[in-house]
DRENGUNU-179654 format. One record per residue (C-alpha): residue in one letter; y, x, z. Coordinates in steps of 0.02 Angstrom, whole numbers, plus 50000, padded with zeros to 5 digits. Layout:
N
aYXZ/...
END
This chain:
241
x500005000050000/x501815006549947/x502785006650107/x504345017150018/x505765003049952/x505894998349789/x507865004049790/x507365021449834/x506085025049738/x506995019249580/x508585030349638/x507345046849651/x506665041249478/x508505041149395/x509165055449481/x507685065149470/x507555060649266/x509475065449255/x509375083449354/x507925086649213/x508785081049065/x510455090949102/x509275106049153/x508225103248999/x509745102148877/x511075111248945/x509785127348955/x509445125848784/x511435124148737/x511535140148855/x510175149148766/x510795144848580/x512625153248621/x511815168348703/x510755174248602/x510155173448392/x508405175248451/x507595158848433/x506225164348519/x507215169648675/x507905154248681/x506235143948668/x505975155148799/x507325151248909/x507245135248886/x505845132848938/x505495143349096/x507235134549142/x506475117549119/x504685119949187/x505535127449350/x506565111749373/x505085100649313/x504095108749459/x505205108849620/x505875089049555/x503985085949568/x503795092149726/x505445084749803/x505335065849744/x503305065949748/x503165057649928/x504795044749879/x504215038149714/x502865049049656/x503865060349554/x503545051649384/x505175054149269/x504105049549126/x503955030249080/x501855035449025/x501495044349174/x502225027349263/x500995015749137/x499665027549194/x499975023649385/x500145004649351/x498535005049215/x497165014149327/x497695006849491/x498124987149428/x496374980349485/x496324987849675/x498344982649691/x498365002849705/x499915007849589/x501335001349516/x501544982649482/x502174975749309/x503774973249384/x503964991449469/x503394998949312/x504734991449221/x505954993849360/x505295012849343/x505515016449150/x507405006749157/x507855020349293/x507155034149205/x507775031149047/x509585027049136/x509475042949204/x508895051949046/x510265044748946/x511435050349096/x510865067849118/x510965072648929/x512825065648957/x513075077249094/x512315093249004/x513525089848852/x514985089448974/x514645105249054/x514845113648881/x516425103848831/x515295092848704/x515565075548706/x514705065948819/x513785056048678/x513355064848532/x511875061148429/x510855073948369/x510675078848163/x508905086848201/x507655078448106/x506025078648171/x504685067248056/x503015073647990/x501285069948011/x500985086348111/x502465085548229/x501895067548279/x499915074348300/x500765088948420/x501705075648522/x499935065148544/x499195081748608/x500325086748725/x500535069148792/x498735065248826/x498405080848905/x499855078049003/x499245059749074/x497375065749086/x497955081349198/x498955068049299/x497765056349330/x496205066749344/x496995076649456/x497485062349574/x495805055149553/x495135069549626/x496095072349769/x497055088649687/x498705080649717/x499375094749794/x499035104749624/x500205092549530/x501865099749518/x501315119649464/x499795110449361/x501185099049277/x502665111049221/x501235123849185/x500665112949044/x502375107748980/x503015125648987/x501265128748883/x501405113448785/x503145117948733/x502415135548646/x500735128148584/x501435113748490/x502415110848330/x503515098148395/x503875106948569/x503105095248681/x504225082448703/x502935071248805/x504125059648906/x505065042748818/x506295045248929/x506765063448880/x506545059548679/x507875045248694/x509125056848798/x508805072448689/x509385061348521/x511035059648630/x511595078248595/x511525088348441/x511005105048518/x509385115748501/x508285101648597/x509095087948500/x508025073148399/x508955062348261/x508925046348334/x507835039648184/x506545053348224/x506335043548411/x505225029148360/x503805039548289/x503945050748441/x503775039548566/x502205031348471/x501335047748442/x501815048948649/x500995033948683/x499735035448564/x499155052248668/x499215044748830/x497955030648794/x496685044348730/x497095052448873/x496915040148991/x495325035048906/x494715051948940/x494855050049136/x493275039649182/x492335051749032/x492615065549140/x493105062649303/x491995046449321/x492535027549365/x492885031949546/x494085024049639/x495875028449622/x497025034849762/x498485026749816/x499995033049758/x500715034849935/x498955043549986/x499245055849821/x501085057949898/x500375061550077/x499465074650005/x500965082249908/x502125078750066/x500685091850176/x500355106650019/
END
């Protein structure tokens, strides 16, 4: 039973969406007027992002579960809707309106810092077959990792074992590893290095949640039809590593 209130654990889930989105963006922006290299700024951009990915993990984990990510929030409500053990429909959607707000918000704030305006979509096209294959990948790996470890009782592991994948992700994919909704829709609201054209979002976000249901149909093929934790047990366990 979820004994945290609603209110709070929607304000982790927007702030803690935002502070990754203007870490996520403004690195890159950083990176691209440092250096030529683009692969020092892949670089940068994504230690920078992994790090924050990580300790926002750990922070908000025991207040709302430390989603930012509207999939990994369908994954709470999906495998935990029979027991009454995750999200309801109406927390879920209370979830992925927070972290998009807060998406949308911190890509606002990154373009500020570096006198951009605050809205300004990106000119990066991103649409072909192989980029939308990369983002399934990276997506279903993401929500299997998630979920398997939850289901067996590696909480703890959750935020290194999640921003080691992105941060791995992000070099062993084509289309960087976008892997969050959220994220995708706030990235197409700045035209810097981790930009998407607005009109390259749809297919994203389908290829995302194309990924996460093989993913999440993975879970009982390896890990069994067990029972699922509770999400505050799995943020116990994250409030005692």
């Amino acid at each position: 039973m979820m004994t945290t209130p609603l209110s709070r654990r929607l304000a982790a889930e927007a702030f803690g969406t935002a502070v990754l989105a203007t870490v996520l963006v403004g690195s890159g922006i950083r990176a691209a007027g440092l250096s030529g290299d683009g692969g020092v700024q892949l670089l940068a951009n994504v230690l920078a992002s992994a790090l924050a990915l990580a300790l926002l993990i750990a922070l908000f984990a025991p207040v709302s579960g430390g989603h930012f990510n509207p999939l990994v929030s369908a994954a709470d409500w999906w495998t935990g809707r029979r027991g009454g053990l995750g999200l309801t429909l109406r927390e879920l959607g209370g979830y992925v309106l927070a972290q998009t707000a807060g998406a949308v918000a911190g890509t606002g704030l990154a373009n500020a810092m570096f006198r951009r305006p605050l809205v300004q979509l990106s000119g990066q096209q991103r649409a072909a077959g192989h980029l939308w294959l990369a983002e399934g990948v990276a997506t279903g790996v993401l929500i299997l990792l998630v979920v398997g470890l939850v289901r067996s009782g590696r909480a703890p592991l959750l935020p290194v074992a999640v921003a080691a994948w992105i941060g791995a992700a992000c070099w062993g994919t084509s289309s960087g590893s976008f892997a969050n909704p959220a994220l995708t829709l706030g990235r197409a609201l700045s035209d810097s290095a981790t930009g998407i054209a607005p009109v390259s979002v749809p297919a994203f976000v389908l290829a995302q949640a194309a990924g996460a249901v093989v993913g999440l149909g993975l879970v009982p093929v390896l890990f069994g039809r067990g029972r699922d934790r509770a999400p505050d047990d799995a943020r116990e366990l994250l409030a005692q590593a």
